[in-house]
C-alpha positions as a Markdown table, in Angstrom:
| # | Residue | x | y | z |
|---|---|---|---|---|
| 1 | Unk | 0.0 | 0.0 | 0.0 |
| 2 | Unk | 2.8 | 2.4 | 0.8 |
| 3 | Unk | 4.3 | 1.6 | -2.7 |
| 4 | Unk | 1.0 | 2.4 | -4.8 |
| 5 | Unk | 1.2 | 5.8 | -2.6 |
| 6 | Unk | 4.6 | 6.7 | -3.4 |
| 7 | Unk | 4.0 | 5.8 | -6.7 |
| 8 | Unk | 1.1 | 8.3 | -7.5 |
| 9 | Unk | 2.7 | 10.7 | -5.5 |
| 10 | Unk | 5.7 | 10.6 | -8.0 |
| 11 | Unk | 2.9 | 10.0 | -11.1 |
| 12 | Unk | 1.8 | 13.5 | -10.1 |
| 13 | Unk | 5.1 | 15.0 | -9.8 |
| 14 | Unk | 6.0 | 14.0 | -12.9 |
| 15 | Unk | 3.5 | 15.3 | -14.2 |
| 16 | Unk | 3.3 | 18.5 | -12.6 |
| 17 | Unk | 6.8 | 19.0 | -14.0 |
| 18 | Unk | 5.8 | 18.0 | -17.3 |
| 19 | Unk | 3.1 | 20.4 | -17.7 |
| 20 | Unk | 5.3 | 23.1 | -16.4 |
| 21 | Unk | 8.0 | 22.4 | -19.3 |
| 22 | Unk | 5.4 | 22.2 | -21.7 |
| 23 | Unk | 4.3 | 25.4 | -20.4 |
| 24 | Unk | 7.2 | 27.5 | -20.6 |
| 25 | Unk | 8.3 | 25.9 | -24.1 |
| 26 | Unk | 5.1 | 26.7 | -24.9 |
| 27 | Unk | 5.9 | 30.9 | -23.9 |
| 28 | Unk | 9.6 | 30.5 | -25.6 |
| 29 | Unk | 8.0 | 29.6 | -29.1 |
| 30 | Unk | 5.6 | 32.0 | -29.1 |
| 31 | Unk | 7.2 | 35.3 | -28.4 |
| 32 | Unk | 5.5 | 37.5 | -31.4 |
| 33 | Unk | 3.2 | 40.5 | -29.5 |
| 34 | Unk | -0.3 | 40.5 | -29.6 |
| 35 | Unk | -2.9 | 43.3 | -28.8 |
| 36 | Unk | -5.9 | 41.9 | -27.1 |
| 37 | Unk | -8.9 | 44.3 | -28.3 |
| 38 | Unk | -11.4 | 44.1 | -25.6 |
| 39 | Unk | -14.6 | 46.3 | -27.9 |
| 40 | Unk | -16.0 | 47.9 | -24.7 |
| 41 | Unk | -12.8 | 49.8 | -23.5 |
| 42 | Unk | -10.1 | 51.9 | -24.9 |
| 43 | Unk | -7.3 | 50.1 | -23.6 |
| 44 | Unk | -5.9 | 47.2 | -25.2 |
| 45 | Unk | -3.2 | 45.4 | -22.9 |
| 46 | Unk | -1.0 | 43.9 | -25.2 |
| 47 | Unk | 1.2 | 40.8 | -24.4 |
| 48 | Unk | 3.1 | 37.7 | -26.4 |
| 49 | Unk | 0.7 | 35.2 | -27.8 |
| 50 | Unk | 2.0 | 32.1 | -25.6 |
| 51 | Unk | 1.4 | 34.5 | -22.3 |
| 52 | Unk | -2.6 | 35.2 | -23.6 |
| 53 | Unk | -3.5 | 31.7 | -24.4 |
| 54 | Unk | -1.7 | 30.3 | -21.3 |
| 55 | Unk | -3.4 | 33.2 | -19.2 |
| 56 | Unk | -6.8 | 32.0 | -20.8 |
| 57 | Unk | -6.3 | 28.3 | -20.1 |
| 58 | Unk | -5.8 | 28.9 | -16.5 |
| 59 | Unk | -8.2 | 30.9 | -16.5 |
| 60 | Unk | -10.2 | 28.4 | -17.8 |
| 61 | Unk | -9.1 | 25.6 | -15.5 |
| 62 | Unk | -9.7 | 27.1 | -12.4 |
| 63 | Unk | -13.0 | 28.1 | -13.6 |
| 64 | Unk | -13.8 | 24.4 | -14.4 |
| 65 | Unk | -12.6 | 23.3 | -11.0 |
| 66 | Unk | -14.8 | 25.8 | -9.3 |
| 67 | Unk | -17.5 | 24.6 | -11.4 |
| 68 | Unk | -17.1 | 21.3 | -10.4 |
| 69 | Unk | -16.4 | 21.4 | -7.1 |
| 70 | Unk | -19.4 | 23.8 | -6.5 |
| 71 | Unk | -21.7 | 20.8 | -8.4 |
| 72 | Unk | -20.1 | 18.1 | -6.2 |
| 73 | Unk | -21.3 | 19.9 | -3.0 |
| 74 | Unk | -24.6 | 20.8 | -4.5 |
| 75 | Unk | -24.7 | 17.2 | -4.9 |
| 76 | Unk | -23.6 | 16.0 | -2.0 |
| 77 | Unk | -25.9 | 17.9 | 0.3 |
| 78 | Unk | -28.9 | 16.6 | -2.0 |
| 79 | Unk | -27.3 | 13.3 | -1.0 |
| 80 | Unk | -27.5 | 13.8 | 2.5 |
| 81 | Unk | -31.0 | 15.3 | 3.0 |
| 82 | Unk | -32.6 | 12.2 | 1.4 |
């Protein structure tokens, strides 16, 4: 049992590591500037490409998690009042 622990617990280092390579090899090849036009406001932040689409996939993420965690306690207090 300790095994299988240490064994996911390296599992998700690895691949914490490996989506933080893919990450900043991700910023490196995608340096060229980009204006993000937002259509209600006159400023228009701009930043490299790699920066706004990795910006907008954690975004994203944490979103989803919030979303999910926020239907798995909806659910789980449905759960108990039955």
């Amino acid at each position: 049992m300790r095994a299988v622990r240490w064994l996911l617990n390296f599992l998700l280092v690895l691949l914490t590591l490996t989506l933080l390579l893919t990450g900043i090899l991700f910023l490196l090849g995608n340096p060229q500037p980009v204006v993000l036009d937002l259509l209600v406001v006159a400023w228009q932040p701009s930043a490299a490409l790699g920066q706004w689409l990795l910006a907008f996939l954690l975004c994203g993420i944490a979103i989803g998690l919030l979303a999910g965690l926020a239907l798995s306690g909806a659910f789980r207090l449905r759960r108990q009042r039955r």
